[in-house]
N, C-alpha and C positions, 0 to 999 in steps of 0.2 A: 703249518702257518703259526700257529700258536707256539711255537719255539721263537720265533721271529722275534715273540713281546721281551725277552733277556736280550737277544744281541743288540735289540733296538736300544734299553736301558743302559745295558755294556758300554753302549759308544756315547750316551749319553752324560758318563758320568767322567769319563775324558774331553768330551767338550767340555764339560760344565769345570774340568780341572783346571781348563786353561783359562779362566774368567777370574782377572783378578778381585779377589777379595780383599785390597786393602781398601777400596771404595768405600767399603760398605762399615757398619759399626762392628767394630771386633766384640767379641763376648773376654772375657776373662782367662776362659777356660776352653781351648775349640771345640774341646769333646766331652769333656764331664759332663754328667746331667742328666735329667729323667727324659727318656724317648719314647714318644706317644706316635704310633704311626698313622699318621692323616690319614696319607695315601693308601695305609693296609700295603698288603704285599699280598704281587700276583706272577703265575708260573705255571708251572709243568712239573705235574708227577707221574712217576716212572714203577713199576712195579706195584705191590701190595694188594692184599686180598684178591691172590689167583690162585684158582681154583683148579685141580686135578682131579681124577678117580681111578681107581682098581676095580674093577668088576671081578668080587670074590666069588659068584655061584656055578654050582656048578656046571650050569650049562652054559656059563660065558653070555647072556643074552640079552645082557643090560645096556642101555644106552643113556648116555648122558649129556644134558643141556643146561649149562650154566650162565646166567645174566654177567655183565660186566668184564668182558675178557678181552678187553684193550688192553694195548700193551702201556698205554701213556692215556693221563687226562688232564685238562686244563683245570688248577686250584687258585683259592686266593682265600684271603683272611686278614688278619690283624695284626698284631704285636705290639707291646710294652716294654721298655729296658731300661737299667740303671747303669751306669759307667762311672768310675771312678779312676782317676789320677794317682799312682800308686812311684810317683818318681819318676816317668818317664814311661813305661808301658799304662795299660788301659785295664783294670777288675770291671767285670759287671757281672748282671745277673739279667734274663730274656727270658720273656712268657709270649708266647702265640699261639693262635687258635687259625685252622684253614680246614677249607671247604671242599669238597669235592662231589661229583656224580656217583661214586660209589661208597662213598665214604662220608659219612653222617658230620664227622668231625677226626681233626690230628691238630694235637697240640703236644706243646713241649715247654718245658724249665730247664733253663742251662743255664751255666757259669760261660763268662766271655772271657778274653786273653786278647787285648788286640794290641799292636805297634803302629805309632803315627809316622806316616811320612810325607811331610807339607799336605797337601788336600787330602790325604789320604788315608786310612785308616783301616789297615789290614790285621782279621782276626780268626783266630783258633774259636770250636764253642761244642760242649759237650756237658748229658745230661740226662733227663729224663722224657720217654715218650712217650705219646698214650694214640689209639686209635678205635675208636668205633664204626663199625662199619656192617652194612644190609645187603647181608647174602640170600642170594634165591639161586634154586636150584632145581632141574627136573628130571626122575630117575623114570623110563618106559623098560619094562621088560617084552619078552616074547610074545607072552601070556596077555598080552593086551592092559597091564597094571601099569596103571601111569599116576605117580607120587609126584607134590612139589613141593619141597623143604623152603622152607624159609626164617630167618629172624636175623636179630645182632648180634656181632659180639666186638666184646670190647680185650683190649689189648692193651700189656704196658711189655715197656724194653727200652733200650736207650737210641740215645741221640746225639748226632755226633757230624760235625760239616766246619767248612771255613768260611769266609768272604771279605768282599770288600763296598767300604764305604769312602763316598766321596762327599764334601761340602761344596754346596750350591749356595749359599748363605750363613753366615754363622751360629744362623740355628737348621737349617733345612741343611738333611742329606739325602741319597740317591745312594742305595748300596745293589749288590746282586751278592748271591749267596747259594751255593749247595748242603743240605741237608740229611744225610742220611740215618732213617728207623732200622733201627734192628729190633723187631718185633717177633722174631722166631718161624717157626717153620714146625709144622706139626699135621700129625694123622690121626683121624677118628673115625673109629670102623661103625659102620650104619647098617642097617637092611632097611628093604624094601617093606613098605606098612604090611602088606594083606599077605604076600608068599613069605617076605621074612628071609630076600635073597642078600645076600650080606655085600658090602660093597667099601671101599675105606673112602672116607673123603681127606684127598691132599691139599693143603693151606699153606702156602707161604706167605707170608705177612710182611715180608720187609720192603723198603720201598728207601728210593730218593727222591726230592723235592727241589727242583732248582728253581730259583727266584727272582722276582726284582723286590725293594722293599723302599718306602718313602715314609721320613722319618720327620718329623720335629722336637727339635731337644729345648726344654723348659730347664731353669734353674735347678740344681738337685734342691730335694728335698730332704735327705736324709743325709 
């Protein structure tokens, strides 16, 4: 269901293509400008902070139960942007911050790359990510020893997606966009508190983000 909320935006942002905008007051500039997202941006993450294990002892007798093992959750958050008129392509720079059930916080900094085509503004964007995120976890052996790990951890890697934006007004747009964190993938060998039975825990951190995102663009300021 929650995939719906992109195709719904998707189609929304070719309606809103075909509404002319000479009606309304032109800006100077269709795209230059500081973008401050009203609407925040909301979507669908796919991956990140899933959890594996190896049962190292040597009687094999460990069982494991880990919180948050969807494979997809429904995110939303913010964003900020600068764009700049460079001759005809688009320079900018993008900060945003999103939410999730498993995830504390993701946020990223990137450089933009976009090309204008009449309403449309089609962009490259690649950078830095960051993700914190609250794992719990519960290790039972044979022996009746029942362990439950728990805390944060936080995460940097890059960031790296395209999308597209459309005008709705010549300040308001309506974009959608994919995201993807490479945040790594990594093993840490653990035992059990009281027996001390050893066991690795497996972490892949990477994830994609797809989105809608509603925008209003102000004057630049820089």
């Amino acid at each position: 269901m929650r995939l719906n909320i992109c195709a719904v935006m998707a189609a929304s942002i070719l309606a809103f293509a075909t509404t002319p905008l000479a009606a309304q007051p032109e800006a100077a500039d269709p795209w230059a400008g500081l973008y401050v997202g009203v609407g925040g941006n909301v979507g669908e993450i796919f991956g990140g902070n899933k959890l594996s294990f190896q049962d190292l002892s040597a009687a094999k007798d460990l069982s494991f139960l880990s919180a948050g093992t969807s494979n997809s959750e429904f995110v939303g958050g913010a964003q900020i942007s600068q764009l700049w008129n460079i001759g005809g392509p688009y320079l900018g720079l993008v900060s945003d911050i999103s939410f999730a059930k498993d995830f504390k916080y993701l946020s990223s900094f990137r450089a933009v790359l976009g090309a204008p085509a009449g309403p449309f503004l089609f962009y490259g964007t690649g950078g830095i990510g960051m993700s914190v995120t609250h794992e719990q976890f519960t290790v039972d052996s044979a022996t009746g020893e029942s362990d439950n790990f728990q805390g944060d951890d936080r995460r940097y890697g890059w960031a790296a997606g395209a999308g597209i934006q459309a005008l709705v007004t010549p300040h308001l747009s309506l974009g959608v966009e994919g995201i993807y964190y490479g945040l790594g993938h990594e093993t840490t060998p653990l035992a059990t508190a009281l027996e001390g039975e050893p066991f690795n825990l497996i972490a892949d951190r990477n994830l994609t983000i797809v989105r809608a995102r509603l925008d209003y663009r102000f004057t630049s300021i820089f």
